[in-house]
C-alpha positions in Angstrom: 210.5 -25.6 142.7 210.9 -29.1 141.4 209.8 -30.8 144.5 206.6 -28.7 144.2 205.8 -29.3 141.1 206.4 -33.2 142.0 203.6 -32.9 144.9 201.1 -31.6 142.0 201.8 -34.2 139.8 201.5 -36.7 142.3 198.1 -35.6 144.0 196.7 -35.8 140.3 198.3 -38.8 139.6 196.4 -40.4 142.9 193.2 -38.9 142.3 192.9 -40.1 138.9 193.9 -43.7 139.7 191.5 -42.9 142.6 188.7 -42.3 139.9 189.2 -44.7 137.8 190.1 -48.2 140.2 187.3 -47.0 142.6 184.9 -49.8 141.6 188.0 -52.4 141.7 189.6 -52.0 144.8 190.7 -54.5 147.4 191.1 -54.7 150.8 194.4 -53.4 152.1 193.6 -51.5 155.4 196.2 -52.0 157.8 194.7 -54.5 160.5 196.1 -54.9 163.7 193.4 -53.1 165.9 190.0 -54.0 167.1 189.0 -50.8 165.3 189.8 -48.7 162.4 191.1 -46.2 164.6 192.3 -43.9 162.1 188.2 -43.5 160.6 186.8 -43.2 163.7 188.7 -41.1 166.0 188.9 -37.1 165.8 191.7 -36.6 165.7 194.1 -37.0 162.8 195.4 -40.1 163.4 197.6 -42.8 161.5 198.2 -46.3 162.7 200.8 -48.8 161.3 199.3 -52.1 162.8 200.9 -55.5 163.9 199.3 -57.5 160.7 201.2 -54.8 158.2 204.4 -54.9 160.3 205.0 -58.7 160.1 204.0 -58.1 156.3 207.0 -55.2 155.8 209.6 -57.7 157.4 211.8 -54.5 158.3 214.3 -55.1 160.3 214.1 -52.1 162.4 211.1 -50.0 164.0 213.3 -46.5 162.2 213.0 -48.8 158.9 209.1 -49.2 158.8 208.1 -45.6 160.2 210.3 -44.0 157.3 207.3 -45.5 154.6 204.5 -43.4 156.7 203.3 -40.1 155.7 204.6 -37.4 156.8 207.5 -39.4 158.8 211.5 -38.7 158.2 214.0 -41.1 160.6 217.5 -39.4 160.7 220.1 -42.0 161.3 223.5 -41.0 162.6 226.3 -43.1 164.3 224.5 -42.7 167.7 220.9 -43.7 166.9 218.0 -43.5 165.1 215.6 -40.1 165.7 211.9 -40.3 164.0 211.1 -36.3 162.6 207.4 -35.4 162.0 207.0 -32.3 159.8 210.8 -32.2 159.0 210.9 -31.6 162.8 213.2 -33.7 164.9 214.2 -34.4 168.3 212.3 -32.3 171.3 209.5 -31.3 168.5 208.2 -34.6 167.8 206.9 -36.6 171.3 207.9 -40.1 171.3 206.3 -42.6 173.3 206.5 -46.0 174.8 202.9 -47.4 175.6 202.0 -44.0 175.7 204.3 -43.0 178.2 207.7 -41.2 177.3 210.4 -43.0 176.0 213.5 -43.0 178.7 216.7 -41.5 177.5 219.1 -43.4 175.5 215.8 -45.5 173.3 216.5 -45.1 169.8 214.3 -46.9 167.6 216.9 -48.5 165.6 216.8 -51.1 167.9 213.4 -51.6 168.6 212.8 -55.0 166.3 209.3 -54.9 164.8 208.2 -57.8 166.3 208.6 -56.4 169.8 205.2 -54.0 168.4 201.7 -54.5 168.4 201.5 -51.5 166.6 202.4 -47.4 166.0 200.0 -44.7 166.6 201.1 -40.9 164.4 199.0 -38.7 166.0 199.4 -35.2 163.4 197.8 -32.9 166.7 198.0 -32.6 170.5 196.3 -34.8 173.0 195.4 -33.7 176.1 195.3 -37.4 177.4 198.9 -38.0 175.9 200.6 -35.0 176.7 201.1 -31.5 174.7 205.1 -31.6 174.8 204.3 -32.7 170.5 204.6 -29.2 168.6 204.9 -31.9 165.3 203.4 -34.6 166.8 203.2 -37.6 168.5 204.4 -41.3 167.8 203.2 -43.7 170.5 204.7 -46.9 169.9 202.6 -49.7 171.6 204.6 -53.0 172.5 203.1 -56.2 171.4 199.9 -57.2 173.6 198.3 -60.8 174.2 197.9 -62.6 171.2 194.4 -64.5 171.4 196.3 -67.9 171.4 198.9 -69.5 172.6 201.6 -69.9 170.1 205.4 -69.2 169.3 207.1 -67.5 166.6 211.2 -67.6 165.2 212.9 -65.4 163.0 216.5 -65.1 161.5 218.1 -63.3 159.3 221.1 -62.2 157.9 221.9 -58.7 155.3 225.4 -58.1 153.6 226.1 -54.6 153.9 229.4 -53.9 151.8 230.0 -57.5 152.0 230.1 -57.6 155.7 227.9 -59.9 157.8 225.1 -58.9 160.2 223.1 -61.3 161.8 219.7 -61.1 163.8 217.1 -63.4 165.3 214.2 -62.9 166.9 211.4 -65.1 168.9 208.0 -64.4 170.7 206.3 -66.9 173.1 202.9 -66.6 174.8 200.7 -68.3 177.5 197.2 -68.3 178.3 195.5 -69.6 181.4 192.1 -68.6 183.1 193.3 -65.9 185.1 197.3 -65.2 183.7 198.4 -64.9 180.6 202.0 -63.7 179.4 204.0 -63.2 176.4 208.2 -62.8 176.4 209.5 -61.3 173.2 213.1 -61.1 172.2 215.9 -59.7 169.5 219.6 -59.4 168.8 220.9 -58.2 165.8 224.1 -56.7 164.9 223.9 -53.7 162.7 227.2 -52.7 160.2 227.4 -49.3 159.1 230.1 -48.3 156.9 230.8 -44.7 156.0 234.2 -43.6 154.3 233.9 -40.2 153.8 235.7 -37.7 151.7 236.2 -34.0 153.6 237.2 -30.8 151.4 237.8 -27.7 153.4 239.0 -23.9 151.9 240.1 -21.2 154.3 241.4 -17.7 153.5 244.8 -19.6 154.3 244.3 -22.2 151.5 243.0 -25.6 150.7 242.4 -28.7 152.9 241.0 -32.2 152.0 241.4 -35.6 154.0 240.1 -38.9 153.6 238.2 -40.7 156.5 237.1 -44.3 156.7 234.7 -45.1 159.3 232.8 -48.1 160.2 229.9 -48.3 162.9 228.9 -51.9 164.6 226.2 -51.7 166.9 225.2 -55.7 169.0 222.2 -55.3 170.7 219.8 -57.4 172.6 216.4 -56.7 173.5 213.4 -58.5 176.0 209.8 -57.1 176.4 207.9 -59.3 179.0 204.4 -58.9 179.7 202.3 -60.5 182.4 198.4 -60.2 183.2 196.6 -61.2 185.9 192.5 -61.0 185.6 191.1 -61.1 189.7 187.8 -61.9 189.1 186.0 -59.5 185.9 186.6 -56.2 187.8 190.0 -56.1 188.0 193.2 -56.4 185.8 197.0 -55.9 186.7 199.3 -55.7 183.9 203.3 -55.9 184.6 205.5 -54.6 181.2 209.1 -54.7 181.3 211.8 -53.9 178.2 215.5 -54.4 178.3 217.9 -53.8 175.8 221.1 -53.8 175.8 223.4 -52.3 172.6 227.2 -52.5 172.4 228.6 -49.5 170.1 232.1 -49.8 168.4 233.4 -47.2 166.1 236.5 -46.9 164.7 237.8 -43.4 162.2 241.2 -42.9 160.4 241.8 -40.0 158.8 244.6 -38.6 156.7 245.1 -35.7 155.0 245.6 -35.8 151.1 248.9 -34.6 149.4 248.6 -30.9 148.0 247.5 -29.4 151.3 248.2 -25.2 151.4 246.9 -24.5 154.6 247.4 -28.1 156.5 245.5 -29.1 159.6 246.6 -29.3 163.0 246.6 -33.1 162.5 247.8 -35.0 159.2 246.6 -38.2 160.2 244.5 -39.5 163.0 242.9 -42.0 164.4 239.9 -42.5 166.6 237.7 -45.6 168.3 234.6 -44.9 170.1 233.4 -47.7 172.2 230.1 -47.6 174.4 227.8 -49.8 176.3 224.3 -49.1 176.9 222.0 -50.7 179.0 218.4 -50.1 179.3 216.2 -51.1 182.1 212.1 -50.4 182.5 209.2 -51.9 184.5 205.6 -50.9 184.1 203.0 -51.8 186.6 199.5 -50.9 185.7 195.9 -51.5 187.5 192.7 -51.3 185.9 189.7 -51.3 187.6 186.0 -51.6 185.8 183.3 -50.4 187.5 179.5 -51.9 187.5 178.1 -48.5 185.1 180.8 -48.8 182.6 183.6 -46.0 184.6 187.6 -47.2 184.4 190.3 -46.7 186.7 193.7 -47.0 185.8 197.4 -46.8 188.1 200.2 -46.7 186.8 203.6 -46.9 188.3 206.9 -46.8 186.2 210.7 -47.0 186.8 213.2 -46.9 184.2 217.4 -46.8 184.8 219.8 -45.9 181.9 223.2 -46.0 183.0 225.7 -45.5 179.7 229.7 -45.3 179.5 231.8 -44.4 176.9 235.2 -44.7 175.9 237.3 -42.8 173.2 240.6 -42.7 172.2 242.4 -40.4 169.9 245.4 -40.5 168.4 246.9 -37.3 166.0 250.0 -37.1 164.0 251.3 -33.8 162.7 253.0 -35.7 160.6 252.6 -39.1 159.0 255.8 -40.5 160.6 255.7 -38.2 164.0 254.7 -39.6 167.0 251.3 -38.9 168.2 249.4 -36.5 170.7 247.5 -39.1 172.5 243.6 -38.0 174.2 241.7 -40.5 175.9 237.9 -39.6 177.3 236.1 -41.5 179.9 232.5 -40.7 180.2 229.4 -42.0 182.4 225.6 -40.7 181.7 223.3 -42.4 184.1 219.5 -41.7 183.4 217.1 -42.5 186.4 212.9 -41.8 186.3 210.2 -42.5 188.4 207.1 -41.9 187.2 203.1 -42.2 188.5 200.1 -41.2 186.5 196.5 -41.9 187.2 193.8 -41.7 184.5 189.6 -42.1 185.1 187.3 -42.8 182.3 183.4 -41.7 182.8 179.8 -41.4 180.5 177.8 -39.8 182.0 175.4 -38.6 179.5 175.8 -41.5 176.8 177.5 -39.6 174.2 179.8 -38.0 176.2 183.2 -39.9 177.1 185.0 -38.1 179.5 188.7 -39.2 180.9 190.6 -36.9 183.6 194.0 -37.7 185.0 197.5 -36.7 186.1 200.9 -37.9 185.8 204.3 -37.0 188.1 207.5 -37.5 187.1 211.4 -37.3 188.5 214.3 -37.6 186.2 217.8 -37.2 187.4 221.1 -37.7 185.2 224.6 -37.5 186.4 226.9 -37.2 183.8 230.9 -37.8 184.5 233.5 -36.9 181.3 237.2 -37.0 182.2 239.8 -36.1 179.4 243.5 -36.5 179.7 246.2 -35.8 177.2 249.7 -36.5 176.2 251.7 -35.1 174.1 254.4 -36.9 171.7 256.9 -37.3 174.1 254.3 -38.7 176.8 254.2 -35.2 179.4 250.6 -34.7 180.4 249.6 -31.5 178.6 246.2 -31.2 180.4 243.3 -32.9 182.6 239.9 -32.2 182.3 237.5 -33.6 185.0 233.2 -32.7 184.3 231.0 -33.7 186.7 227.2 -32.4 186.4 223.9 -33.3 188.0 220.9 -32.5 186.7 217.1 -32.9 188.1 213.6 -32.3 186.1 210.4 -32.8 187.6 206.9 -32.7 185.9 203.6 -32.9 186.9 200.2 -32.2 185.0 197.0 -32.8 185.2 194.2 -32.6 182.6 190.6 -33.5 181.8 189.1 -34.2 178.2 185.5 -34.6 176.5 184.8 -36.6 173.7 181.4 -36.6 172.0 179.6 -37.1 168.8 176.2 -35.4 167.7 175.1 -36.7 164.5 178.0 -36.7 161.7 180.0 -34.5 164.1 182.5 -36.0 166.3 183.9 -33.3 168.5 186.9 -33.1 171.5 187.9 -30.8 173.9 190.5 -30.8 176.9 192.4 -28.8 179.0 195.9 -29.6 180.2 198.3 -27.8 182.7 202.0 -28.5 183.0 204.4 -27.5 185.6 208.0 -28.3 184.7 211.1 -27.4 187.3 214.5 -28.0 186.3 217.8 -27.7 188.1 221.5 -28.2 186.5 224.9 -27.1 187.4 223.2 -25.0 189.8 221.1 -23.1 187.9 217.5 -23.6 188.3 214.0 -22.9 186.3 210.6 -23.2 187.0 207.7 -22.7 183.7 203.7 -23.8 183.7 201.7 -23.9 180.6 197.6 -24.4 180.0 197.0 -26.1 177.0 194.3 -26.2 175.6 193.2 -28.6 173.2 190.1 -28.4 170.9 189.5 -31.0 167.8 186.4 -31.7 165.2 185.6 -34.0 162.6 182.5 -33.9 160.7 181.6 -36.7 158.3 180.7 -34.8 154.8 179.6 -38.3 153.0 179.8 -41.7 154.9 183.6 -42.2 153.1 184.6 -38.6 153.4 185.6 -36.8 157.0 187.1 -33.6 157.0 189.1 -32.9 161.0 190.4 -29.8 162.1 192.0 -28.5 165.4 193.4 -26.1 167.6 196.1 -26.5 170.4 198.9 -25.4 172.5 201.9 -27.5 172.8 205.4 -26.9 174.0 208.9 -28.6 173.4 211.3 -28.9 176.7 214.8 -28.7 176.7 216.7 -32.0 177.1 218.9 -33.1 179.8 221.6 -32.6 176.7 220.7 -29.3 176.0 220.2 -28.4 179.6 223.7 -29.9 180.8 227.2 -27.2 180.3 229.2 -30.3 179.6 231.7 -30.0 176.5 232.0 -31.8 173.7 235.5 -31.0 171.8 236.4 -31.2 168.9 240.4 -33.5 168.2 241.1 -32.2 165.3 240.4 -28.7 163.7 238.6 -26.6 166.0 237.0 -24.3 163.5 234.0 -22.0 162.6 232.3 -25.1 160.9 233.8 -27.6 163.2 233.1 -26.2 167.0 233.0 -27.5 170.2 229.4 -27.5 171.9 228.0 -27.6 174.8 224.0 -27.1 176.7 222.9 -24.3 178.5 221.4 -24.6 181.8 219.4 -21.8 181.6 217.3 -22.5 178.1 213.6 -21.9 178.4 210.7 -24.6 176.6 210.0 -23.3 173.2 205.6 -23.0 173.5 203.8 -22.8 170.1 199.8 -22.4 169.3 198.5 -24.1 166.2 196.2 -25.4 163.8 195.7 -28.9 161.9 192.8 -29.4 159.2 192.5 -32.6 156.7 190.5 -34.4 154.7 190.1 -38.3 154.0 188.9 -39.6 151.4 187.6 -43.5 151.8 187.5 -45.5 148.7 185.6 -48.5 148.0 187.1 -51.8 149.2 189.7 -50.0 151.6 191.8 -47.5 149.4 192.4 -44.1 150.6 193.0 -40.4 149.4 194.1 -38.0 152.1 194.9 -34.3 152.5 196.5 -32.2 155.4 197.6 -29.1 156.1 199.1 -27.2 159.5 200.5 -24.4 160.9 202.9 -23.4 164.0 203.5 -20.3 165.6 206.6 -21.1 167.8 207.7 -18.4 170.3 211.3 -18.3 172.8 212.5 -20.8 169.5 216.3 -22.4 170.5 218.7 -21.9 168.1 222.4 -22.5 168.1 224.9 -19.5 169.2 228.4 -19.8 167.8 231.0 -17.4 169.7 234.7 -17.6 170.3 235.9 -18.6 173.8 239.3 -19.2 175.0 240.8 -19.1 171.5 238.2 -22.3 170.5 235.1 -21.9 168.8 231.7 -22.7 171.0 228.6 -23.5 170.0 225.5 -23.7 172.4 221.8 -23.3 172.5 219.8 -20.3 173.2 216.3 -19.0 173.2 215.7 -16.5 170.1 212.3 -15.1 169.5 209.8 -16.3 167.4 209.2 -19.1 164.5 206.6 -20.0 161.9 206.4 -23.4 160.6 203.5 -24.4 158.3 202.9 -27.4 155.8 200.8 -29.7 153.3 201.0 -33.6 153.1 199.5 -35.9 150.7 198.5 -39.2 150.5 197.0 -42.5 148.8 196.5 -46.0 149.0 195.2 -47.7 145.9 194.4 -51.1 144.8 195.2 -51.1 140.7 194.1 -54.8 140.8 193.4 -57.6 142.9 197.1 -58.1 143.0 198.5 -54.8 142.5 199.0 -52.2 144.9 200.3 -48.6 144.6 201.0 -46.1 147.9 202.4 -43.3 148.0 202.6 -39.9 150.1 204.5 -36.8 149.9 205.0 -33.4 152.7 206.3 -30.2 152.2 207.4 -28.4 155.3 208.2 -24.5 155.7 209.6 -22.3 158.3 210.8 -19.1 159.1 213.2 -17.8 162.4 212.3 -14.1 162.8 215.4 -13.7 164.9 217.9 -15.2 161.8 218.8 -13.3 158.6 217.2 -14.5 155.5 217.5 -16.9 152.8 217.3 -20.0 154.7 216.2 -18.6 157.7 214.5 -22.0 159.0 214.3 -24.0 161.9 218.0 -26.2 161.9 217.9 -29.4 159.7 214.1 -29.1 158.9 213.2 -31.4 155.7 211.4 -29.2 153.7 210.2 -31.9 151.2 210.1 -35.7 151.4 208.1 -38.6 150.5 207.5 -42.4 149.1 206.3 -44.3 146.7 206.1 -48.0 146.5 204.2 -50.8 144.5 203.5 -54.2 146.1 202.0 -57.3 144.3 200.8 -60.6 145.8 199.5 -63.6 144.6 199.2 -66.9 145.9 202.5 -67.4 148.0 204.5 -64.7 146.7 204.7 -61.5 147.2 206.9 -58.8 145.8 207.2 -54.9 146.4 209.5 -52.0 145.9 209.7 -48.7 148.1 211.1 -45.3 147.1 212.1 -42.9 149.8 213.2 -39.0 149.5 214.2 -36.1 151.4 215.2 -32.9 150.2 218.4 -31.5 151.2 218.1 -28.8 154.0 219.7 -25.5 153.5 219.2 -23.8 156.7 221.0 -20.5 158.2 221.8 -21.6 161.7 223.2 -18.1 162.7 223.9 -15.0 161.4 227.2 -16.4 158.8 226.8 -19.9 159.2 224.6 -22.0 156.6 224.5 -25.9 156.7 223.0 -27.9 153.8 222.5 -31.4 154.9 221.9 -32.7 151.5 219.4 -34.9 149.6 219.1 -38.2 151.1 217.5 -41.4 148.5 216.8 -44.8 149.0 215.4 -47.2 146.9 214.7 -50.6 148.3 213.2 -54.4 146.6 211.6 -57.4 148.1 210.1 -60.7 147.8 208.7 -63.0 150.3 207.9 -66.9 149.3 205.0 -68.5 151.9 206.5 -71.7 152.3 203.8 -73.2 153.9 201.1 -71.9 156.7 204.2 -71.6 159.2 207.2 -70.7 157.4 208.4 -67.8 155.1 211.7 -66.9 153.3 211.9 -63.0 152.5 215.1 -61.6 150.9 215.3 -57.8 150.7 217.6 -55.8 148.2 217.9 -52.6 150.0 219.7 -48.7 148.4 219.9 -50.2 145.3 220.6 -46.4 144.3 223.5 -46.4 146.2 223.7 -42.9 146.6 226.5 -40.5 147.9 225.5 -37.9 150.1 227.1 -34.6 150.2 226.8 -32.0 153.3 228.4 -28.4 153.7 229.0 -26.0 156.5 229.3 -22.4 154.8 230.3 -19.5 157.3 230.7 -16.0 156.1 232.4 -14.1 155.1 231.6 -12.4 158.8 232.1 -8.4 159.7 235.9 -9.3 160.3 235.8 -11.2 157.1 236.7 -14.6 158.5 235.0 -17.0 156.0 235.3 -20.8 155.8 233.7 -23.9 153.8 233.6 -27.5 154.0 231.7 -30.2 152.2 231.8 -33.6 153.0 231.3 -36.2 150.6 229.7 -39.7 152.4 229.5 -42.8 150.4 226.9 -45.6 150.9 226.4 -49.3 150.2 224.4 -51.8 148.4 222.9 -54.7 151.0 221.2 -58.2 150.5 219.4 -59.3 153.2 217.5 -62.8 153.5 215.4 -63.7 156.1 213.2 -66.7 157.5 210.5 -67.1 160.3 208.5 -69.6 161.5 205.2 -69.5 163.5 203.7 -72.1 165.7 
């Protein structure tokens, strides 16, 4: 396969500019932490710092993580979702100062100066939590900077012509006992995505024409407080708000030479949501006179989201419409407490136990009315669900070192209870985790582990509430809904790597893993009430294994290449082959990217790929998501020690990307196929900041 023979050629091409720039290299660790954390802890772990995010200028958190290795960020019209191993949403564990991120956080807008920095942990942590079958990402929110000072940003990008403004600003305080920091970001993101549908049935040909355009406001604050009492005691208050205003708007009509027309010819939809996000974070640290630390935490978060949309279908372009209007309310609400105690007691053991509790609840309202041309009511449709999950673990973990080994061990139990629409589920785990590095040469570690992790249904999957389809109601086009009683998918597996340290900071690294997923959820199409249905359901067992590869080298003094690439495989036992794997799984991707500084300028240029997914969700349906390219430029001018200009050039590519939905034919012979054909845009950005 191409992309294979790509990963080859780029593992040679690193360790041969490896070689031969080894005695040359410069500095370019990312900096941010007190510690090279990645070097020195055991477990595989990767860490974009605060120094190389305010280098990147991105303009989003989903737009820096897509440069890391091993990292994939699918971005639709409702958000942005960060995918480790190809894997997305439920597999990979996403955290807010390592706590889980509430429902309705989507990292596309999370501004990167709201970060101190992003932890990729590749394996389990008992500490963390074990619901992270690819992983963890632990996004840390930007902590006391050692002085006082104050920092402005604004900016502006241009994509398809149309304006989209942000600005950003950070201030901090120190005094002898309190000290506090207030960050804050709007930005208004336009996202235009005309799109060109092609359907054939046994009944004929289809195609219609869609323009959609996306424009997300948001607003976000991330206060922190802390109070020293004296040189025991610390109490730390965190808050986050945000705040994002969604408005979509979609016409469609159908092209001239239609033989089997739709049930609409033309129609027309706007989407419009408000989403508020509130969450407080109390913590108290306690150090005790031989070295032990306490720590309380106490956390509260409330999402409450509504939604409107209106539709508007025309069998005809000159007939009078069938009018549906939907009124929904989601209203996310956890409490959560968690305790953790750090110990030594034998000098090179570290030793931390703890527990965390949690209650979620979400209500969830949809009411759907519509009219027919001639304004009669046709039907009403009023939802209502609650749903409740409570969690609670506990767990212990050793860390020790013994010479060039480095070596971990914990134990962590889960108990998870559920209860939605009236159906209710209770499921405990033990997982263990067990990691090891040893340090072959003072630049060379090799790590490998063992663990048990799990992935939980979400309150989406869990929740019977359906999501119709206006126009088409199809095979490849179904409604969906959850599934109250779907079970947590549990997996055992293995990680191994090996890093490679160059002189003067570059790096060559190598991992591999492998997953052994059991009660897997795939999707389950079926025909119900004359619609098609889709809905989630527990299926067996699943094997997902992979490679990733990376460097970081320093040509010159000026001249920097990086690069990394990861190839993912899987296989649903319970799914008829080819393209038996796990649903919208990346099975290649990767970046390359060359940045050169000198004296106040700097430029660079970043390359980022992802194979397209074929994937056979059920027994006749195939999807193929299709390859996804970016190519991106920059250049930053240090106008002085306090100001910088930075204009980015960004998808200079300008790809289209093409998706289709394959079904059949089936054992009555229905078959179906349609491929959609998105186009995408050029954007300038140009930015400024200032720092006092």
């Amino acid at each position: 396969m191409h992309i294979d023979r790509l990963a080859r050629g780029w593992l040679a091409l690193a360790l041969g500019c490896g070689t031969a720039a080894a005695d040359t290299l410069t500095t370019v660790e990312v900096k941010g932490v007190r510690h090279d954390q990645r070097r020195d802890d055991t477990a595989s772990t990767v860490v974009l710092g605060r120094a190389q995010l305010a280098a990147d200028g991105d303009r989003t958190l989903a737009e820096a993580l897509q440069r890391l290795p091993g990292i994939t960020v699918e971005t639709t019209g409702r958000g942005a979702t960060v995918r480790m191993r190809g894997l997305g949403s439920g597999y990979t564990q996403v955290l807010l100062d390592g706590l889980p991120a509430p429902a309705g956080f989507s990292i596309d807008t999370l501004a990167p100066e709201l970060v101190e920095r992003v932890e990729i942990l590749r394996s389990a942590s008992a500490e963390l939590g074990t619901q992270a079958i690819a992983g963890t990402v632990n996004i840390v929110l930007r902590k006391m900077p050692p002085r006082t000072l104050a920092e402005y940003g604004a900016g502006v990008e241009w994509p398809d012509g149309r304006r989209a403004p942000r600005a950003s600003a950070q201030w901090s305080g120190k005094g002898d006992t309190l000290a506090w920091l207030v960050g804050f970001n709007a930005t208004r993101s336009v996202l235009p995505e005309p799109q060109l549908l092609h359907e054939r049935l046994p009944a004929g040909r289809r195609a219609m024409a869609i323009g959609n355009l996306n424009v997300a406001d948001s607003a976000s604050l991330a206060p922190r407080l802390t109070w020293r009492a004296g040189d025991a005691d610390t109490l730390t208050w965190q808050g986050f708000a945000s705040l994002t205003w969604r408005r979509i708007t979609a016409a469609g009509r159908e092209l001239p030479g239609a033989t089997a027309p739709g049930q609409f010819a033309a129609q027309d939809n706007l989407f419009r949501s408000r989403a508020p996000l509130l969450r407080g974070e109390l913590t108290w640290q306690h150090q005790f006179t031989d070295g032990a630390t306490l720590a309380l935490t106490a956390l509260a978060s409330h999402s409450p989201r509504n939604s409107d949309f209106d539709f508007a279908g025309r069998e005809t372009a000159a007939a009078r419409p069938t009018l549906r209007a939907v009124r929904a309310d989601i209203g996310d609400d956890v409490l959560l407490s968690k305790g953790r105690y750090g110990f030594a007691p034998l000098g090179a053991h570290s030793i931390v136990v703890g527990w965390d509790i949690s209650q979620a609840r979400r209500h969830q309202t949809r009411v759907e009315r519509e009219r027919a041309p001639d304004g009669a009511l046709n039907f009403v449709l009023d939802q209502r669900y609650d749903g409740r999950m409570r969690h609670a673990a506990v767990y212990a973990q050793d860390d020790w070192q013994r010479g060039a080994w480095s070596l971990s061990a914990g134990l962590r139990h889960e108990a998870l209870a559920t209860s939605v629409a009236g159906t209710s589920a209770r499921s405990r785990l033990w997982s263990p985790v067990l990691q090891a590095a040893f340090k072959l040469t003072p630049a060379t570690t090799l790590r490998a582990g063992v663990s048990r992790t799990y992935k939980a249904p979400t309150m989406v999957e869990l929740v019977p509430r359906r999501y119709t389809t206006d126009n088409n109601n199809s095979v490849t086009n179904p409604d969906t809904e959850g599934n109250p009683a779907l079970r947590p998918e549990v997996a055992w597996g293995v990680d191994a790597g090996i890093d490679r340290y160059l002189a003067g900071g570059g790096l060559l690294s190598a991992s591999a893993y492998s997953r052994r997923i059991d009660d897997v959820t795939v999707q389950q199409l079926s025909g119900v009430d004359g619609r098609w249905l889709s809905r989630p359901v527990n299926a067996g067992r699943a094997t997902v294994h992979g490679v990733a590869l990376e460097a970081r080298i320093a040509l010159s003094a000026a001249l920097t290449l990086r690069g990394n690439v990861a190839r993912n495989w899987s296989r649903v036992a319970a799914l008829p082959g080819p393209d038996n794997r796990l649903d919208r799984q990346a099975p290649a991707s990767g970046t390359l990217g060359l940045d050169y500084r000198i004296g106040a300028v700097a430029l660079g240029t970043n390359y980022v790929f992802q194979q397209g997914v074929v994937a056979r969700t059920s027994s006749a349906l195939v999807d193929d998501a299709g390859r996804q390219r970016k190519l991106d430029a920059w250049a930053t001018w240090q106008l002085d020690t306090r100001r910088r200009l930075r204009i980015d050039a960004l998808n200079l590519l300008r790809p289209d990307r093409v998706t289709q939905r394959r079904y059949g034919p089936d054992d009555h012979g229905l078959w179906q196929d349609a491929v959609t054909r998105t186009r995408s845009y050029r954007t300038l950005r140009v930015g400024f900041e200032l720092r006092q």
